[in-house]
C-alpha positions as CSV (number, residue, x, y, z in Angstrom):
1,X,-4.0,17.1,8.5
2,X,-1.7,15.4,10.7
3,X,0.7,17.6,13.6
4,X,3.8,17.2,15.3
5,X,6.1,19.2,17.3
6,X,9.9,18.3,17.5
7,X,12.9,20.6,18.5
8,X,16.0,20.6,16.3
9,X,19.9,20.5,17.1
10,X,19.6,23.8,18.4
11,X,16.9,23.6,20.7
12,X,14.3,25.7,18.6
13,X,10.7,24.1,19.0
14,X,9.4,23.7,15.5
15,X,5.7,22.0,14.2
16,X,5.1,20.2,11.7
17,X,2.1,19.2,9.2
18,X,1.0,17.8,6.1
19,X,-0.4,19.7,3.7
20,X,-2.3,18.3,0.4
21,X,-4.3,20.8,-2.5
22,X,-6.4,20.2,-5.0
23,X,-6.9,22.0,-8.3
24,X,-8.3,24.3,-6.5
25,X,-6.2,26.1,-4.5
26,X,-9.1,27.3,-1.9
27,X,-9.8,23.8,-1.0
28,X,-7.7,21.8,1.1
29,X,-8.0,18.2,1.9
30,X,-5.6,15.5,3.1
31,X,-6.3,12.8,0.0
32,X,-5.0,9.4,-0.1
33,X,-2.0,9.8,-2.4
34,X,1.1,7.5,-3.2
35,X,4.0,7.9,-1.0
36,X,6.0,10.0,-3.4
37,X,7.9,13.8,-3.5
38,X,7.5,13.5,-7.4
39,X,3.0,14.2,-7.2
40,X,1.7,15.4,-10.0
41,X,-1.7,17.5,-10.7
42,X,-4.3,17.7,-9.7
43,X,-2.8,17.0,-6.3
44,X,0.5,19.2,-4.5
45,X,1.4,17.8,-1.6
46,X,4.1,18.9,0.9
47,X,5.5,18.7,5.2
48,X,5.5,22.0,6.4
49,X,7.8,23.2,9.2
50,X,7.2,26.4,11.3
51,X,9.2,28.1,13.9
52,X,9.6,31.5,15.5
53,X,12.1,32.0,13.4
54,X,11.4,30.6,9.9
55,X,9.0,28.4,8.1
56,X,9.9,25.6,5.3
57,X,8.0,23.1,3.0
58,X,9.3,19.5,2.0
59,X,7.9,18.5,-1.6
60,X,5.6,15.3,-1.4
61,X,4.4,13.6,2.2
62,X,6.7,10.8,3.3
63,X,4.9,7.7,3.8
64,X,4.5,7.4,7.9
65,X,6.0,10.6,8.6
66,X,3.7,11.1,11.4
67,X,5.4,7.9,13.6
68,X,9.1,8.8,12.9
69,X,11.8,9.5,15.2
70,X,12.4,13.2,16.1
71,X,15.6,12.7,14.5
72,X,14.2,11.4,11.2
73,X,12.1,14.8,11.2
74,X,15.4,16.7,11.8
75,X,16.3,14.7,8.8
76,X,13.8,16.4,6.8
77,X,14.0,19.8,8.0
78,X,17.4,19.7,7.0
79,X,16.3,19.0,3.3
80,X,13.0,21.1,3.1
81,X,13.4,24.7,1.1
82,X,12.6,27.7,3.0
83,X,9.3,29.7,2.6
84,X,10.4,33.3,1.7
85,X,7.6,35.4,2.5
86,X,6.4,39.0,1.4
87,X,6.7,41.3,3.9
């Protein structure tokens, strides 16, 4: 699993890591898999994005995500679905 940190427009400090599953939901592992947000089984794959005050996934893991531009991330906050979590 790779990790960045990166603050967006507003300032808020948010990190940022890949995350791939197998069938088997207990196991996690960080495969080699094609560049692509369109995976299919046995392997989900997705960027997530936490902050103090919310946390969102990005479908698929962009190819070099890792080595892009703070603003490039931004770019994919801006497109990843928030995580709505039971309380």
């Amino acid at each position: 699993m790779s990790y960045r940190r990166f603050e967006d427009t507003n300032g808020v400090e948010w990190e940022v890591y890949d995350i791939a599953l197998r069938n088997n939901p207990r196991v996690v592992t960080r495969p080699r898999l094609p560049p692509r947000s369109d995976l299919l089984p046995p392997y989900k794959a997705w960027l997530a994005f936490e902050s103090v005050v919310e946390k969102r996934r990005l479908q698929g893991i962009p190819e070099g995500w890792f080595d892009m531009s703070d603003e490039e991330l931004r770019r994919f906050l801006a497109r990843a679905t928030p995580v709505i979590e039971d309380s």
